[in-house]
ZATIRO-712593 format. One record per atom (N, C-alpha, C, O, CB): residue number from 1; residue in three letters; x negated, y, z negated. Coordinates in nm, 3 decimals. Glycine has a CB too. Layout:
<sites>
i | aa | east | north | up
NUM | ALA | X | Y | Z
...
</sites>
This chain:
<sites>
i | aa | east | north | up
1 | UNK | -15.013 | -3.532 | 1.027
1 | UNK | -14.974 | -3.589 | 0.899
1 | UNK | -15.096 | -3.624 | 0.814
1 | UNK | -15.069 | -3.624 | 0.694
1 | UNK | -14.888 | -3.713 | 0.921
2 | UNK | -15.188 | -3.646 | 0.836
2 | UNK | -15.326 | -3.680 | 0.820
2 | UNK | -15.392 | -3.583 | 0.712
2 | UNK | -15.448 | -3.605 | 0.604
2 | UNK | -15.400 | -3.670 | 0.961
3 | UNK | -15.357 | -3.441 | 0.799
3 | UNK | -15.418 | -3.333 | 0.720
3 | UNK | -15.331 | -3.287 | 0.614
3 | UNK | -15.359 | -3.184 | 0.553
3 | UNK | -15.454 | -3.219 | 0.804
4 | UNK | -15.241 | -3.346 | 0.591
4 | UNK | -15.104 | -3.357 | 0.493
4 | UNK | -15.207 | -3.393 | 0.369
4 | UNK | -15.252 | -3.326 | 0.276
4 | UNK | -14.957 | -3.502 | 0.541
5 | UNK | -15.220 | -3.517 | 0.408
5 | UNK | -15.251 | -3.585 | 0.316
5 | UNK | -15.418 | -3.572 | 0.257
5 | UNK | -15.450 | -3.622 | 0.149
5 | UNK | -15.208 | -3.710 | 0.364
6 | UNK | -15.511 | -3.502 | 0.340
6 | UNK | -15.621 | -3.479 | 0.312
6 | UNK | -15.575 | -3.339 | 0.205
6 | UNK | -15.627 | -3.341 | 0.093
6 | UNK | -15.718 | -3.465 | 0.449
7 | UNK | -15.489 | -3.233 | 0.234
7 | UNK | -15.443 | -3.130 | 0.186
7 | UNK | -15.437 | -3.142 | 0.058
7 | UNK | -15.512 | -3.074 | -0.012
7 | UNK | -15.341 | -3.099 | 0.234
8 | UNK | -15.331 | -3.244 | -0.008
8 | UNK | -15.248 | -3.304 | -0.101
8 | UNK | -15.369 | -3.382 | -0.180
8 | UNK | -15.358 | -3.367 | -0.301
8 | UNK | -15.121 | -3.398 | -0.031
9 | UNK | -15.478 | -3.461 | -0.142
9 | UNK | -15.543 | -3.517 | -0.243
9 | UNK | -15.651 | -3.401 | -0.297
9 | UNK | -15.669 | -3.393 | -0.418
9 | UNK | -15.607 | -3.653 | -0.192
10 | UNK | -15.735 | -3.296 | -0.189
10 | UNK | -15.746 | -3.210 | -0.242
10 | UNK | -15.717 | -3.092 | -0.350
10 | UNK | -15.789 | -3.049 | -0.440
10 | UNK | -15.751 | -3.210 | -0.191
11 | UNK | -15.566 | -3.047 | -0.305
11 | UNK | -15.520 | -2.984 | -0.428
11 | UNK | -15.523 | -3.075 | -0.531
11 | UNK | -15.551 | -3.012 | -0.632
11 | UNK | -15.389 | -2.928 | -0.418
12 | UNK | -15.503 | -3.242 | -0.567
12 | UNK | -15.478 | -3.275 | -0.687
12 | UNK | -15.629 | -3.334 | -0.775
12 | UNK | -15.650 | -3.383 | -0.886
12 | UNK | -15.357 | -3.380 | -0.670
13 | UNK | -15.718 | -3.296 | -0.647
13 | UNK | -15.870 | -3.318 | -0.747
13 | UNK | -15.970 | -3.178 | -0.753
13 | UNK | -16.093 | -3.169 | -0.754
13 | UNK | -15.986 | -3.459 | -0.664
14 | UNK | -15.876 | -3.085 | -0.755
14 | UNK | -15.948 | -2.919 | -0.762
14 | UNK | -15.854 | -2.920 | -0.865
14 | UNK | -15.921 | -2.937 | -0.967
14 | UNK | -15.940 | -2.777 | -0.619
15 | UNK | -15.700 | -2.910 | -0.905
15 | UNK | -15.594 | -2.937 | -0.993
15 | UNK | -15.710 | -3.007 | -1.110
15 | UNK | -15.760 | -2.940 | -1.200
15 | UNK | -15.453 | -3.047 | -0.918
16 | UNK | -15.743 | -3.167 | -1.086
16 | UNK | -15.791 | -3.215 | -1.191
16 | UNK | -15.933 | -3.175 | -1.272
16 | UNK | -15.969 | -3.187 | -1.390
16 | UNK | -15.788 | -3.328 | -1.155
17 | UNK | -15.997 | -3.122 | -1.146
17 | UNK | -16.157 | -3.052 | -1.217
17 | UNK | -16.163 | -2.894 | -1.287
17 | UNK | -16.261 | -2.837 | -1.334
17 | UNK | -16.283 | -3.036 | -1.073
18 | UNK | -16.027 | -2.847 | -1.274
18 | UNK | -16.016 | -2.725 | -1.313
18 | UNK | -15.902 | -2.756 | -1.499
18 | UNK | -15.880 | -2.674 | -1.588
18 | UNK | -15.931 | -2.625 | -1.151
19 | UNK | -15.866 | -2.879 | -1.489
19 | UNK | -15.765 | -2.911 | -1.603
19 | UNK | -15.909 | -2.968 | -1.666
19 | UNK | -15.917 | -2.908 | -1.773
19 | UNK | -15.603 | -3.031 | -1.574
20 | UNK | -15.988 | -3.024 | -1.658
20 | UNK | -16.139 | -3.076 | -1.698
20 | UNK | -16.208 | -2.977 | -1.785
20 | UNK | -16.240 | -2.989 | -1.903
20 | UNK | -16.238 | -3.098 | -1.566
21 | UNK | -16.228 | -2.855 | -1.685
21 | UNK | -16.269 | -2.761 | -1.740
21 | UNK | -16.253 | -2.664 | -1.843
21 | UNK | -16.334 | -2.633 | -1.930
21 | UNK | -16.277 | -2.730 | -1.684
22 | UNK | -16.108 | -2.609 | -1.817
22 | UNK | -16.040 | -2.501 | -1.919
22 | UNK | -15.962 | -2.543 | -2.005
22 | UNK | -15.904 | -2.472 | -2.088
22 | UNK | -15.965 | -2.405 | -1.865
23 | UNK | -15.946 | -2.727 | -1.987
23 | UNK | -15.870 | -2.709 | -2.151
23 | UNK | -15.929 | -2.770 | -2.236
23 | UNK | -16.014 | -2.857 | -2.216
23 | UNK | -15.728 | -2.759 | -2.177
24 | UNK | -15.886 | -2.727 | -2.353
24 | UNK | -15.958 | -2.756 | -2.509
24 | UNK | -15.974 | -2.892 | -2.569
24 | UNK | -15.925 | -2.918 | -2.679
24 | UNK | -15.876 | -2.688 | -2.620
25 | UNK | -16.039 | -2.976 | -2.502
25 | UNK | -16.051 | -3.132 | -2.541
25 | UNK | -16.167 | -3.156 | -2.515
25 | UNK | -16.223 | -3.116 | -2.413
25 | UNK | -15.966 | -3.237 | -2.474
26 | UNK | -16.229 | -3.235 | -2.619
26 | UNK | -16.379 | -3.289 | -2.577
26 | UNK | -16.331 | -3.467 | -2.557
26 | UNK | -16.241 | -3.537 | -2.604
26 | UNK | -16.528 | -3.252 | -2.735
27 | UNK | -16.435 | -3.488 | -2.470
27 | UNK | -16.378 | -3.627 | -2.432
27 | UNK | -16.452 | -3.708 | -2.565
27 | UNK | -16.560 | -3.669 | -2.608
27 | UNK | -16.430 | -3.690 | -2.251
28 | UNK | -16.382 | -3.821 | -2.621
28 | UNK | -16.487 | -3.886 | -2.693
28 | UNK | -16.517 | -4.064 | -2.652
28 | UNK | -16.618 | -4.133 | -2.665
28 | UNK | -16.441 | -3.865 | -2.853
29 | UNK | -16.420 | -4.087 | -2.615
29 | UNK | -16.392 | -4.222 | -2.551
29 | UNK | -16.487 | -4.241 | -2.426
29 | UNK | -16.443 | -4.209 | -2.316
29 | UNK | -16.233 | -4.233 | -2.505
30 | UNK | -16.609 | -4.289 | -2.437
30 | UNK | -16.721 | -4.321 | -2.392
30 | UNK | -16.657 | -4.382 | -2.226
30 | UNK | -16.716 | -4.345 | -2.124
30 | UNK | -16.805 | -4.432 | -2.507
31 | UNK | -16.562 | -4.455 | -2.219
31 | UNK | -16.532 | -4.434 | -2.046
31 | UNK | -16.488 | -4.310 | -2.007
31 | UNK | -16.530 | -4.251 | -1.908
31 | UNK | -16.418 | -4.527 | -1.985
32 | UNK | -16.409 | -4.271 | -2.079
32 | UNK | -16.367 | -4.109 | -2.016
32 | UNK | -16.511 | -4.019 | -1.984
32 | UNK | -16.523 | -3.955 | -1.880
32 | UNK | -16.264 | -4.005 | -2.156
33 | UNK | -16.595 | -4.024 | -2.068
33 | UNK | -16.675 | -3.959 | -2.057
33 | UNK | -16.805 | -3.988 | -1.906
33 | UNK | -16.894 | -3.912 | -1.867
33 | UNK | -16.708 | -3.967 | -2.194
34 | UNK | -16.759 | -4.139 | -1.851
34 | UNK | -16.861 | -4.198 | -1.796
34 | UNK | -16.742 | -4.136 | -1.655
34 | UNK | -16.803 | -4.059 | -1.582
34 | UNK | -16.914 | -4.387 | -1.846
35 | UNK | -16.618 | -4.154 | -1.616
35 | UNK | -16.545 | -4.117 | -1.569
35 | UNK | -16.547 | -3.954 | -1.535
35 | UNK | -16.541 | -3.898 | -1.426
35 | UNK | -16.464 | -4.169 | -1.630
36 | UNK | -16.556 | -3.903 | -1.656
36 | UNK | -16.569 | -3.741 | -1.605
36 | UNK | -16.723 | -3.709 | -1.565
36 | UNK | -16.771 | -3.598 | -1.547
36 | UNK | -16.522 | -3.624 | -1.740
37 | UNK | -16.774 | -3.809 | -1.556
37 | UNK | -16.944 | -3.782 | -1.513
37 | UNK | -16.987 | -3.797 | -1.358
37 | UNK | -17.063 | -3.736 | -1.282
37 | UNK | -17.045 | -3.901 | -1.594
38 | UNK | -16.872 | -3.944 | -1.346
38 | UNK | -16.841 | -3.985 | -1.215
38 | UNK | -16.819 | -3.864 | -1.128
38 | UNK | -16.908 | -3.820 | -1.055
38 | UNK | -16.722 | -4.074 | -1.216
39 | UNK | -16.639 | -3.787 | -1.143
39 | UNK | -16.618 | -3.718 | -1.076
39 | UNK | -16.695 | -3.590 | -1.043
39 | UNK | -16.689 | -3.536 | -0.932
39 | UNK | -16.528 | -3.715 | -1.101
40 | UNK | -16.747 | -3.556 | -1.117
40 | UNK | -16.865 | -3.432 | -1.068
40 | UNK | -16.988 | -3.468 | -1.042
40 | UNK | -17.046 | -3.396 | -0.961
40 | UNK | -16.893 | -3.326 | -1.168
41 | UNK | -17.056 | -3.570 | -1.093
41 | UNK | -17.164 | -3.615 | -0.994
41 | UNK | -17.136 | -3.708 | -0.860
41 | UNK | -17.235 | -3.763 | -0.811
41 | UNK | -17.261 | -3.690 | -1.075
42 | UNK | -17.024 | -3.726 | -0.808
42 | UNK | -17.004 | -3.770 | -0.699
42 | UNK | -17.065 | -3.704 | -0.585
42 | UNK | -17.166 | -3.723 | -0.516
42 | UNK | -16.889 | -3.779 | -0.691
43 | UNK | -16.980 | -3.628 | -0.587
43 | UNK | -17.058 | -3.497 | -0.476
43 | UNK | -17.219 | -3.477 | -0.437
43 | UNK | -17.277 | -3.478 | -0.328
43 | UNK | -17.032 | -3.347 | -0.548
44 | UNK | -17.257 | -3.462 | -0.547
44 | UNK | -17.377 | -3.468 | -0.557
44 | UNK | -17.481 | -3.616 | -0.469
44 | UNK | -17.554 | -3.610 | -0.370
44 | UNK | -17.378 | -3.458 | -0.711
45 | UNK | -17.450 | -3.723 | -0.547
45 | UNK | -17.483 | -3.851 | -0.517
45 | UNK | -17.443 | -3.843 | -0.353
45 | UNK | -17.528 | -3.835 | -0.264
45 | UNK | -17.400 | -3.967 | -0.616
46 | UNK | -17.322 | -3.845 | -0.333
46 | UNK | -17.301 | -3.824 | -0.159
46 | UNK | -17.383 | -3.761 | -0.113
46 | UNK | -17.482 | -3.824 | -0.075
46 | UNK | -17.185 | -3.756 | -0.102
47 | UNK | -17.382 | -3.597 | -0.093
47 | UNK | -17.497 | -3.529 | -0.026
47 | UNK | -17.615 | -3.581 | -0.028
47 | UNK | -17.666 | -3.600 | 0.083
47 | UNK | -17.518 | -3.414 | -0.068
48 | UNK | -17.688 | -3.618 | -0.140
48 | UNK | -17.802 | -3.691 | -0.159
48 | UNK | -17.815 | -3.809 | -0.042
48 | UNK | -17.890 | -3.795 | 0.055
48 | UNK | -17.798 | -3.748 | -0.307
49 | UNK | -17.732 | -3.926 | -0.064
49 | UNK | -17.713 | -4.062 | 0.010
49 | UNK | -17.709 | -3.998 | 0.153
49 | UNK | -17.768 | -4.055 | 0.245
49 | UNK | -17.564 | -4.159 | -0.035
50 | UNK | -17.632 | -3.867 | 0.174
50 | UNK | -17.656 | -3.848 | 0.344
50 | UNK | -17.759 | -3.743 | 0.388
50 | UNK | -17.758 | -3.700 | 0.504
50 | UNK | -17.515 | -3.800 | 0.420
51 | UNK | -17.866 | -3.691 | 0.276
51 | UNK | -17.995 | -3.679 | 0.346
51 | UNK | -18.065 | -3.750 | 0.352
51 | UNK | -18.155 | -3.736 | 0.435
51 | UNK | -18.061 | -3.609 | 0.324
52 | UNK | -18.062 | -3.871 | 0.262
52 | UNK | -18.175 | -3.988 | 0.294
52 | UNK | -18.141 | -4.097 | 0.391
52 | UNK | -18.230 | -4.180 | 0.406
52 | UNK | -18.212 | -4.066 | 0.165
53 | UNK | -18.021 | -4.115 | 0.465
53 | UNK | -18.006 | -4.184 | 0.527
53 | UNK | -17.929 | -4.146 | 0.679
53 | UNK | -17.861 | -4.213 | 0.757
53 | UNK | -17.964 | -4.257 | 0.446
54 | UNK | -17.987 | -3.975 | 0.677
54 | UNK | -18.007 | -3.924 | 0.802
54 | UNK | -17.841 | -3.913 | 0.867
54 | UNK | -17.834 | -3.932 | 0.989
54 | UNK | -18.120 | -4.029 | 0.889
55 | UNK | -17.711 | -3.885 | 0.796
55 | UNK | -17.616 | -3.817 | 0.852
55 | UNK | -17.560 | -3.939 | 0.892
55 | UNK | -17.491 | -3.908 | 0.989
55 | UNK | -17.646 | -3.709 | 0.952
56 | UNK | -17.550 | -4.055 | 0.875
56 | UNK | -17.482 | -4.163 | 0.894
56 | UNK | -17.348 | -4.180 | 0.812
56 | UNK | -17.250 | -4.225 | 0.871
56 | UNK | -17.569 | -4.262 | 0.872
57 | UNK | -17.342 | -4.154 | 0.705
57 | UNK | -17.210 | -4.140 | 0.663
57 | UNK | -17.118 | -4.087 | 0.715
57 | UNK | -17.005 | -4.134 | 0.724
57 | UNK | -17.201 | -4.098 | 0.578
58 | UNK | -17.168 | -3.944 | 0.771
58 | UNK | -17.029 | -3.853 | 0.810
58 | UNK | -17.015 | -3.887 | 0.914
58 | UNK | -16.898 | -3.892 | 0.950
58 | UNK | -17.021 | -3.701 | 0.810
59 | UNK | -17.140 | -3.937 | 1.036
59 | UNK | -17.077 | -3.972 | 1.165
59 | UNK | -16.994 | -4.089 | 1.189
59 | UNK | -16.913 | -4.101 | 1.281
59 | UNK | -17.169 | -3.983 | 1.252
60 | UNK | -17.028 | -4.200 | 1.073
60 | UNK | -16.903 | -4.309 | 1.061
60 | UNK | -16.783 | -4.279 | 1.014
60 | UNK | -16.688 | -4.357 | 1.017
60 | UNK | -16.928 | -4.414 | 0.981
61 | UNK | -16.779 | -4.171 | 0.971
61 | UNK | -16.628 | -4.149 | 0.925
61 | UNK | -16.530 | -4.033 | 1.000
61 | UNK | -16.407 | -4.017 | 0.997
61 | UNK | -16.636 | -4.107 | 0.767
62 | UNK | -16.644 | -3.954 | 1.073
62 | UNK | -16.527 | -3.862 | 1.170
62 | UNK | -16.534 | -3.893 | 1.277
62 | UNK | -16.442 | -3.849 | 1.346
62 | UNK | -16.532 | -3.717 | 1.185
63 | UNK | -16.629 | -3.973 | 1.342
63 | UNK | -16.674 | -3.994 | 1.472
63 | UNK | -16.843 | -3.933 | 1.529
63 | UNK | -16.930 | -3.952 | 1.444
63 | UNK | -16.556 | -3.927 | 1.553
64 | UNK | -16.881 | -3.878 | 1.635
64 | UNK | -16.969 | -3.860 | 1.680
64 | UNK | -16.946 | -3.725 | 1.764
64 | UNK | -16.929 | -3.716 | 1.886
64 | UNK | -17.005 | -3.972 | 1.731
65 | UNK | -16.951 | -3.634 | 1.681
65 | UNK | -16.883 | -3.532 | 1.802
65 | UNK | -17.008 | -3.431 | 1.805
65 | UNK | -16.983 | -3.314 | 1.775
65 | UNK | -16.706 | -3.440 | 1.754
66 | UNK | -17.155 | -3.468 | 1.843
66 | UNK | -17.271 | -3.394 | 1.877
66 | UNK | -17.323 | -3.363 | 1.994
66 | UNK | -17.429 | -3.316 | 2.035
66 | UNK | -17.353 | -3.437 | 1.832
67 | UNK | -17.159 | -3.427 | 2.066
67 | UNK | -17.245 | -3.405 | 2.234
67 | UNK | -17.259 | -3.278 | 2.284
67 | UNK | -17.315 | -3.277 | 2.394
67 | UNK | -17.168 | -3.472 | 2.363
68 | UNK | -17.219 | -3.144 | 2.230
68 | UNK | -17.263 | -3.072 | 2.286
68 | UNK | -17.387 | -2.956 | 2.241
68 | UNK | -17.428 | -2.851 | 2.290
68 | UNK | -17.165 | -3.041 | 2.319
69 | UNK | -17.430 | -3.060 | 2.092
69 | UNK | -17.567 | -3.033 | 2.038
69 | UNK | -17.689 | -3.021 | 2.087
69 | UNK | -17.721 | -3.134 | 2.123
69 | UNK | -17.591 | -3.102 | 1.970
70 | UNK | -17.788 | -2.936 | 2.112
70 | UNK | -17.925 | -2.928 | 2.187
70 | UNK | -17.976 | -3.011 | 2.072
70 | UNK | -17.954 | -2.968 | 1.959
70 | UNK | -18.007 | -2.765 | 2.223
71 | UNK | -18.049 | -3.141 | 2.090
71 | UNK | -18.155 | -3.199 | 2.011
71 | UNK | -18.269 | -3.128 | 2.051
71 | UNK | -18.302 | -3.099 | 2.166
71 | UNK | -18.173 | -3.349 | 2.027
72 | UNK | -18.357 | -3.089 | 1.889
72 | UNK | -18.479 | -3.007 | 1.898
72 | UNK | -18.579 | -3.093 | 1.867
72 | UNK | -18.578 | -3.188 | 1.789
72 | UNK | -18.483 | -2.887 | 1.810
73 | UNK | -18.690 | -3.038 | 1.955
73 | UNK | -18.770 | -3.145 | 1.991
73 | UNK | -18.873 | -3.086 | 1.928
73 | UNK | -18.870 | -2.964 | 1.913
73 | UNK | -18.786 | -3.186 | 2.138
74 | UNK | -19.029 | -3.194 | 1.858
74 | UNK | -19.111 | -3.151 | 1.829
74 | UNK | -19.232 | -3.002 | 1.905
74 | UNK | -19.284 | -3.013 | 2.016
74 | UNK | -19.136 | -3.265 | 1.812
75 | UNK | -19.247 | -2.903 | 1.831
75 | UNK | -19.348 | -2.778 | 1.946
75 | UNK | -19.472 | -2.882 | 1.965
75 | UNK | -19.513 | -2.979 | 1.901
75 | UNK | -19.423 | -2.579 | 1.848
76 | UNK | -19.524 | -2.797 | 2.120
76 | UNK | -19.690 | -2.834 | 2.110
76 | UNK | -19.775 | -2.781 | 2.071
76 | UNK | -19.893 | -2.817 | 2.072
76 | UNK | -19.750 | -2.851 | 2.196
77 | UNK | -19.729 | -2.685 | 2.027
77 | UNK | -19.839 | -2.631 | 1.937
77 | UNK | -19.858 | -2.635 | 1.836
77 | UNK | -19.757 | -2.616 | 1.767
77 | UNK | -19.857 | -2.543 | 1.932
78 | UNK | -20.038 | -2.671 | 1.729
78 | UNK | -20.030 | -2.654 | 1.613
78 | UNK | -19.993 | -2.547 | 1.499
78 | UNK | -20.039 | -2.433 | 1.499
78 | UNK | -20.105 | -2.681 | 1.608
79 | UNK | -19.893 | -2.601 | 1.388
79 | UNK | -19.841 | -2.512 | 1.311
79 | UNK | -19.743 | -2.415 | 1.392
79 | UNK | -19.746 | -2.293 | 1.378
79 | UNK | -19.948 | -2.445 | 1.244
80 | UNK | -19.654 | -2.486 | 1.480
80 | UNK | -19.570 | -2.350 | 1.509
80 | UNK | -19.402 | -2.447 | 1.497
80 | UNK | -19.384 | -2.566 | 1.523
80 | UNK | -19.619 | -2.256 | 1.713
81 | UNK | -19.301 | -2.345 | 1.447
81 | UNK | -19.221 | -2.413 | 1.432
81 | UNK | -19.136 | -2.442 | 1.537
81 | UNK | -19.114 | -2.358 | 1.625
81 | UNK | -19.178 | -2.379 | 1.346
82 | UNK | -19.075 | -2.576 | 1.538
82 | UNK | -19.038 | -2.656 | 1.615
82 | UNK | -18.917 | -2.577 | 1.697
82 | UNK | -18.887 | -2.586 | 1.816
82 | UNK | -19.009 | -2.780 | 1.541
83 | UNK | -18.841 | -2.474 | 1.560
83 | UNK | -18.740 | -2.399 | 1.645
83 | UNK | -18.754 | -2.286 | 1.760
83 | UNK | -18.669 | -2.230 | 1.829
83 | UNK | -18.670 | -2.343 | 1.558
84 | UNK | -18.939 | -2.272 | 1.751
84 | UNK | -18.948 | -2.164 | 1.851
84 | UNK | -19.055 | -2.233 | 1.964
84 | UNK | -19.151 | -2.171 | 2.009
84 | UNK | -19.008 | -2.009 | 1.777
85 | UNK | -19.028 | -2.350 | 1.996
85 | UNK | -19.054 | -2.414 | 2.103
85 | UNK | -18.993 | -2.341 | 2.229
85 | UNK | -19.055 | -2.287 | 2.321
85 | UNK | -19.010 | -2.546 | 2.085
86 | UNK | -18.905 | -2.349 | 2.217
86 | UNK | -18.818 | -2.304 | 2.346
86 | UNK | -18.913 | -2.148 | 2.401
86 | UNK | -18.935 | -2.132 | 2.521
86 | UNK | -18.616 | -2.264 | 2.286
87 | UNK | -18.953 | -2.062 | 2.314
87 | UNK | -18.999 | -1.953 | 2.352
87 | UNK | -19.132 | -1.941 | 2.440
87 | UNK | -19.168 | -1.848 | 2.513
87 | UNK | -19.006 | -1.891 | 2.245
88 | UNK | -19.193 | -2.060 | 2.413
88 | UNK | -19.355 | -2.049 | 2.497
88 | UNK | -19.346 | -2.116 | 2.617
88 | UNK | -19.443 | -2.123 | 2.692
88 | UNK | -19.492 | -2.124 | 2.417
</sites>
């Protein structure tokens, strides 16, 4: 039921950013305008807030489900990248 409802608010804010877009109104009413600034820089501001604060958002909100993630560890060697540690 959950994904009902994740479903349902989706269609009605892809619904609202696409009625934003293609129809013929300029906003002039200075909250509307601070409002339609909101909803598309949201996204933005989020992603931002969860690279600087290292993925903490999303793991508080779905849970922790990295256990079967290899954490990559710094190489020992200089200038080599960390992802081809495993190879030497």
């Amino acid at each position: 039921m959950k994904t009902v409802y994740w479903f349902l608010l989706s269609a009605i804010l892809t619904g609202l950013a696409f009625w934003f877009v293609v129809s013929p109104w300029y906003p002039r009413n200075p909250i509307a305008v601070f409002l339609i600034t909101a909803f598309f820089g949201a996204p933005s501001i989020g992603g931002a807030l969860d690279v600087i604060y290292g993925h903490s958002f999303r793991k508080a909100s779905i849970g922790n489900h990295t256990s079967g993630v290899k954490k990559i560890t710094p190489s020992r060697h200089r200038g080599q990248s960390p992802l081809c540690s495993s190879i030497v």
